[in-house]
C-alpha positions in Angstrom: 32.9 -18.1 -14.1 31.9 -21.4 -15.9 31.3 -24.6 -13.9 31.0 -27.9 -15.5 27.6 -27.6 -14.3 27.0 -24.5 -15.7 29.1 -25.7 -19.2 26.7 -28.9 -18.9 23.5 -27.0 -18.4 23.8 -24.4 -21.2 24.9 -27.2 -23.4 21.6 -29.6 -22.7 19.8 -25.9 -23.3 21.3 -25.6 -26.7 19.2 -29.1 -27.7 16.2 -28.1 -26.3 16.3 -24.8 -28.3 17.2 -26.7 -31.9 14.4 -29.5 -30.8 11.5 -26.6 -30.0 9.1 -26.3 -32.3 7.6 -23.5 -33.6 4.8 -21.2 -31.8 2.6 -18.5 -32.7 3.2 -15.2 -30.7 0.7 -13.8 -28.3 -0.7 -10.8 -30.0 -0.7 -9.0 -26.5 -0.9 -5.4 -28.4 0.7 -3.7 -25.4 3.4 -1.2 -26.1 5.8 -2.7 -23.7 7.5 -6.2 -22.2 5.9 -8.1 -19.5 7.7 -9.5 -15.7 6.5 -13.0 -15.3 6.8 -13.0 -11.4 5.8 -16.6 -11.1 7.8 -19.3 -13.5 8.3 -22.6 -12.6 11.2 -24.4 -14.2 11.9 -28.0 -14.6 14.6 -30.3 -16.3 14.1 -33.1 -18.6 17.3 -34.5 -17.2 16.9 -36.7 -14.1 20.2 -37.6 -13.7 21.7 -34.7 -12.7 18.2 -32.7 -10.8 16.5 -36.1 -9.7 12.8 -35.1 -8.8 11.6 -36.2 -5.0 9.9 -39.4 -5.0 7.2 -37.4 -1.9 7.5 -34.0 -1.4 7.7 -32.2 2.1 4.6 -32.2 3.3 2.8 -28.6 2.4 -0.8 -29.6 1.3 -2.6 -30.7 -1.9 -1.0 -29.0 -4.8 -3.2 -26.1 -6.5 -2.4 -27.1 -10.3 -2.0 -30.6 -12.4 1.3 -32.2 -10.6 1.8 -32.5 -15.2 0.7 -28.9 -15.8 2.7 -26.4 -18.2 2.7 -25.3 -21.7 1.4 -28.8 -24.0 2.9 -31.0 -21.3 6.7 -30.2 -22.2 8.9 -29.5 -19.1 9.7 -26.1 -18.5 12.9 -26.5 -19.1 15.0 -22.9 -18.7 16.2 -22.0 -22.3 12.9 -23.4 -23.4 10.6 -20.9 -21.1 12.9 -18.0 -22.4 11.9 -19.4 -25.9 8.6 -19.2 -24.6 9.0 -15.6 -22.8 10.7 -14.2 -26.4 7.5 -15.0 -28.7 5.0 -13.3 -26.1 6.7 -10.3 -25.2 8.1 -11.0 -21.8 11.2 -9.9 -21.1 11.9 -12.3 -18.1 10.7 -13.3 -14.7 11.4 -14.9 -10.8 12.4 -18.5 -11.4 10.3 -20.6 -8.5 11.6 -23.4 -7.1 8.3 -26.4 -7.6 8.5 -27.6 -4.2 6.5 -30.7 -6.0 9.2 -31.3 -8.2 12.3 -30.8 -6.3 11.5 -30.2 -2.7 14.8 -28.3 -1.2 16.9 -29.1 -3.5 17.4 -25.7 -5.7 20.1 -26.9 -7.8 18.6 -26.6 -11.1 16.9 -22.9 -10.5 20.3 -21.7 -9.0 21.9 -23.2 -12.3 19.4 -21.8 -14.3 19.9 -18.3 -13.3 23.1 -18.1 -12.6 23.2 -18.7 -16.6 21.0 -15.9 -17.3 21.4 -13.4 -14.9 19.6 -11.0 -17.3 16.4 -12.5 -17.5 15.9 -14.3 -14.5 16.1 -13.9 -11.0 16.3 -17.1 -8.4 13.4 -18.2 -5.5 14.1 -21.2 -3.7 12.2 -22.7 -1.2 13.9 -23.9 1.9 12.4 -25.0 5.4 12.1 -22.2 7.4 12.5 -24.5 10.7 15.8 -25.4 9.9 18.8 -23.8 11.8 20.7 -23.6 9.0 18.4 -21.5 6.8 19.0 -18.2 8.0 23.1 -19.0 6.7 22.5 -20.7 3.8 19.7 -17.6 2.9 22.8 -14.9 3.7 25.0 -17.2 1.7 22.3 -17.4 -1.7 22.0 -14.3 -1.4 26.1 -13.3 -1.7 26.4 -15.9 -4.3 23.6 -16.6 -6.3 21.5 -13.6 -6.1 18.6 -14.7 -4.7 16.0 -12.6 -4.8 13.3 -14.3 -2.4 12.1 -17.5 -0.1 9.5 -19.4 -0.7 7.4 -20.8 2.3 4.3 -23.4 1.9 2.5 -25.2 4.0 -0.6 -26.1 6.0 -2.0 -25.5 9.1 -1.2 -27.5 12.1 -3.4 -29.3 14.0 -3.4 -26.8 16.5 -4.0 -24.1 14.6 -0.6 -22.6 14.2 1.7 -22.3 11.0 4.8 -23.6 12.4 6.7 -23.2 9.1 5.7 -19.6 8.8 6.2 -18.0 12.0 7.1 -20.5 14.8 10.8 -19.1 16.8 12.9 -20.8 14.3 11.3 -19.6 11.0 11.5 -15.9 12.6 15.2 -16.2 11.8 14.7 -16.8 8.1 12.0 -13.9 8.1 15.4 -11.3 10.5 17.3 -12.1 7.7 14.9 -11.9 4.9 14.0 -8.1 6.3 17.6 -7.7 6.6 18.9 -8.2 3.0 15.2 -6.7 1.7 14.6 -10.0 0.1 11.3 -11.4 -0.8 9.0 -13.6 1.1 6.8 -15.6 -1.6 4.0 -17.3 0.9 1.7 -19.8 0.0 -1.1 -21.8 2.1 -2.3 -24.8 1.2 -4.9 -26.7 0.9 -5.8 -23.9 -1.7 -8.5 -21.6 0.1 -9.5 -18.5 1.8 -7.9 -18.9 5.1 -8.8 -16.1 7.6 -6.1 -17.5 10.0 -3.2 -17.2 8.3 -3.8 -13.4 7.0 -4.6 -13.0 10.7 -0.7 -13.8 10.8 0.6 -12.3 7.6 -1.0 -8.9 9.8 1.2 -9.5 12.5 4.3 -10.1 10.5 4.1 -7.4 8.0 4.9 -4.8 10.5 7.5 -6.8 12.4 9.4 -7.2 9.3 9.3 -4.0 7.1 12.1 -4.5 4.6 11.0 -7.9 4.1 8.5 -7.9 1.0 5.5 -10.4 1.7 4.0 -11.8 -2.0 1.2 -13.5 -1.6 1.0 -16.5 -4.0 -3.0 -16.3 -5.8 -3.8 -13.1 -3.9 -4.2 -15.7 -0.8 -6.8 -17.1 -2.3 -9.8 -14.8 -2.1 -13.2 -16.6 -3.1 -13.9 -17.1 -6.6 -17.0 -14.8 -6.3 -18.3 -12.0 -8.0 -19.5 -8.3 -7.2 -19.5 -6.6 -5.0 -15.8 -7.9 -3.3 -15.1 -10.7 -5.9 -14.0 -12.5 -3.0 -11.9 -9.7 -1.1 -13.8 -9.5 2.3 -12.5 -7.7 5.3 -9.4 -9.7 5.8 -8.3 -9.7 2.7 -9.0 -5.7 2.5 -7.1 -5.1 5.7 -3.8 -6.7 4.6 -3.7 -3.3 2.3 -2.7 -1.3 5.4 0.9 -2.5 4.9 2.9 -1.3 2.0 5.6 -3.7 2.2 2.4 -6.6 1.2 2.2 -7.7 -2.6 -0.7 -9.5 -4.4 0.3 -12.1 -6.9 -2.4 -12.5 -10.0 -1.5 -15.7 -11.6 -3.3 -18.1 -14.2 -4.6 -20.2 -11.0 -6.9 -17.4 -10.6 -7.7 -16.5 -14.1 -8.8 -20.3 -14.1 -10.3 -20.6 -10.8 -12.3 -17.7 -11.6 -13.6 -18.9 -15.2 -15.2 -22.4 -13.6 -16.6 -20.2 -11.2 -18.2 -18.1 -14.3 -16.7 -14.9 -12.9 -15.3 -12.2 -14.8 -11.6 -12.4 -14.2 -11.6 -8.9 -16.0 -14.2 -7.1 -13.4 -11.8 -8.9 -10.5 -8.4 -7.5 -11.6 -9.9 -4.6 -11.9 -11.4 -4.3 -7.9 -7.9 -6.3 -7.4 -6.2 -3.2 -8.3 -8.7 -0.9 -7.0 -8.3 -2.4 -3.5 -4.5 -2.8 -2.8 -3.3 -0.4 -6.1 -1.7 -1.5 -9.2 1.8 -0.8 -7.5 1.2 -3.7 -5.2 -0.5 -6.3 -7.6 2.0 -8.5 -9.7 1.1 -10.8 -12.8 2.7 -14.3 -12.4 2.4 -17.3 -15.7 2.4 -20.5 -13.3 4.3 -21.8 -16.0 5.1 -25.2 -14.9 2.6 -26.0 -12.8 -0.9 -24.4 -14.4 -2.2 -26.3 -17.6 -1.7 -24.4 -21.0 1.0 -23.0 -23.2 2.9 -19.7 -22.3 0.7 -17.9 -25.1 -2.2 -19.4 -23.6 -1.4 -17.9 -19.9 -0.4 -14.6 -21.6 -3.9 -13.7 -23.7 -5.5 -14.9 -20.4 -3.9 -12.2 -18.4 -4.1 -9.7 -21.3 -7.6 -9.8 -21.5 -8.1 -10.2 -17.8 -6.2 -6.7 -18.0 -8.6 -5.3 -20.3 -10.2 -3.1 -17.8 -7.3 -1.5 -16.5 -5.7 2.2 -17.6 -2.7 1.4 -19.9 -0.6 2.9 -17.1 -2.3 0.2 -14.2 -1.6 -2.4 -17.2 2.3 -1.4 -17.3 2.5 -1.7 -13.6 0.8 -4.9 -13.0 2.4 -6.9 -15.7 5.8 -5.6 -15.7 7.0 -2.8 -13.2 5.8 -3.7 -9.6 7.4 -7.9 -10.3 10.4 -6.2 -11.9 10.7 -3.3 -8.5 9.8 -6.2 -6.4 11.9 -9.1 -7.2 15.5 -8.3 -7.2 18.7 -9.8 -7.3 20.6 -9.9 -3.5 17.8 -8.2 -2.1 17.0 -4.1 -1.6 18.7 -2.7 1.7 16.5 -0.2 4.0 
């Protein structure tokens, strides 16, 4: 069913397509199409998705606040643009808390316009009372395929907006529906404290299907663990815990002088290439979308054709699905 918003969206789409210019395609010479599990999009027009003037409060953001592909705006026909020249074949739209705090408008428009390509994951505050409806609701009419929860830690030492008694009742209906939960702490960082609690809710909530944001963060570091010490290595006890490998790393790891291929590779060899998911940043990470895709490609290098398959296409696209996977 078209909505004016939906009629307006599509039609502000059509301009940014005729005003794109031209690109040159990622030679990614990999005999298949990629899942960008991590694209943020974001609209030129102000009007009708006004940006937040101060975010909610979640920590210092991990990429340039002006990041994306030559400083355009990710706007949603133009990332498709950008995901038809490098051979990926769509993704999990991410709400940019930055940009937009709770107000998902534009990523519900977005994909509710291409259904095909793209798959919705808002962010909402898991403290509210009224996120466990409005997540059943998202999920009945819009698809959604996952939350996304960031945040610091408290002064105390606890994450209140991860698993305090009211955010437990986004995460019962999360493992209800079989939706994601996309987690991110910030300040950026290894933090042993909160995989201490991503341990303790993993098994609480088994159809709910954690994805860490930046592989939580491991150390840019290289051999022998490239940064994945024993916490780290123990969240691949639980099956239902995904690793997201996204250009934050790749970048992280090259002004560390590590090899980002040698750490994909003991990525994969650690939690298994069924578990570790390739995500752009688009929208938040500096560079063009054919920039983020040779970075992953040749980060991939070191991987069997088959690992390469499943990291950059079939665990995002088995992970992050529309309404959710029932148990």
């Amino acid at each position: 069913m078209y909505t004016r918003r939906r009629v307006l969206l599509s039609t502000a789409a059509a301009a940014v397509l005729t005003w794109a210019p031209p690109r040159t395609k990622a030679q990614t010479r990999l005999p298949f199409k990629f899942f960008d599990a991590h694209a943020h999009l974001r609209s030129e027009d102000r009007i009708r998705y006004p940006r937040v003037a101060t975010p909610p409060a979640a920590g210092a953001p991990p990429g340039p606040p002006n990041g994306g592909a030559q400083g355009e705006a990710p706007e949603v026909d133009r990332v498709l643009h950008w995901m038809d020249e490098n051979g990926v074949a769509g993704g999990a739209a991410v709400q940019h808390r930055a940009t937009y705090g709770y107000d998902n408008r534009y990523i519900l428009d977005s994909t509710d316009l291409h259904p095909d390509r793209l798959v919705p994951v808002t962010v909402l505050d898991a403290e509210d009372p009224a996120t466990p409806d409005k997540v059943r609701g998202l999920a009945a009419n819009h698809g959604l395929a996952g939350v996304r929860l960031t945040g610091m830690r408290a002064a105390d030492g606890s994450f209140p907006w991860l698993d305090s008694n009211p955010a437990l009742q986004t995460w019962a209906v999360i493992n209800e529906l079989g939706l994601v939960m996309d987690l991110m702490t910030t300040p950026p960082g290894n933090s042993p404290p909160a995989i201490a609690a991503l341990l303790k809710l993993a098994p609480r909530f088994p159809n709910a299907r954690l994805v860490l944001d930046h592989i939580a963060w491991p150390d840019a570091r290289g051999a022998p663990d490239f940064g994945l010490d024993g916490p780290h290595q123990e969240l691949a006890s639980h099956s239902n815990i995904y690793y997201k490998f996204s250009t934050i790393n790749i970048d992280l790891l090259a002004a560390a002088q590590v090899s980002a291929t040698e750490m994909l590779r003991h990525v994969v060899a650690i939690y298994g290439a069924d578990h570790v998911l390739w995500g752009s940043d688009i929208g938040n990470s500096a560079g063009t979308y054919a920039e983020m895709v040779r970075k992953v490609v040749s980060a991939a290098s070191k991987l069997t054709a088959a690992e390469q398959q499943q990291v950059l296409h079939d665990t995002g696209k088995a992970v992050y699905v529309r309404g959710g996977v029932m148990a």
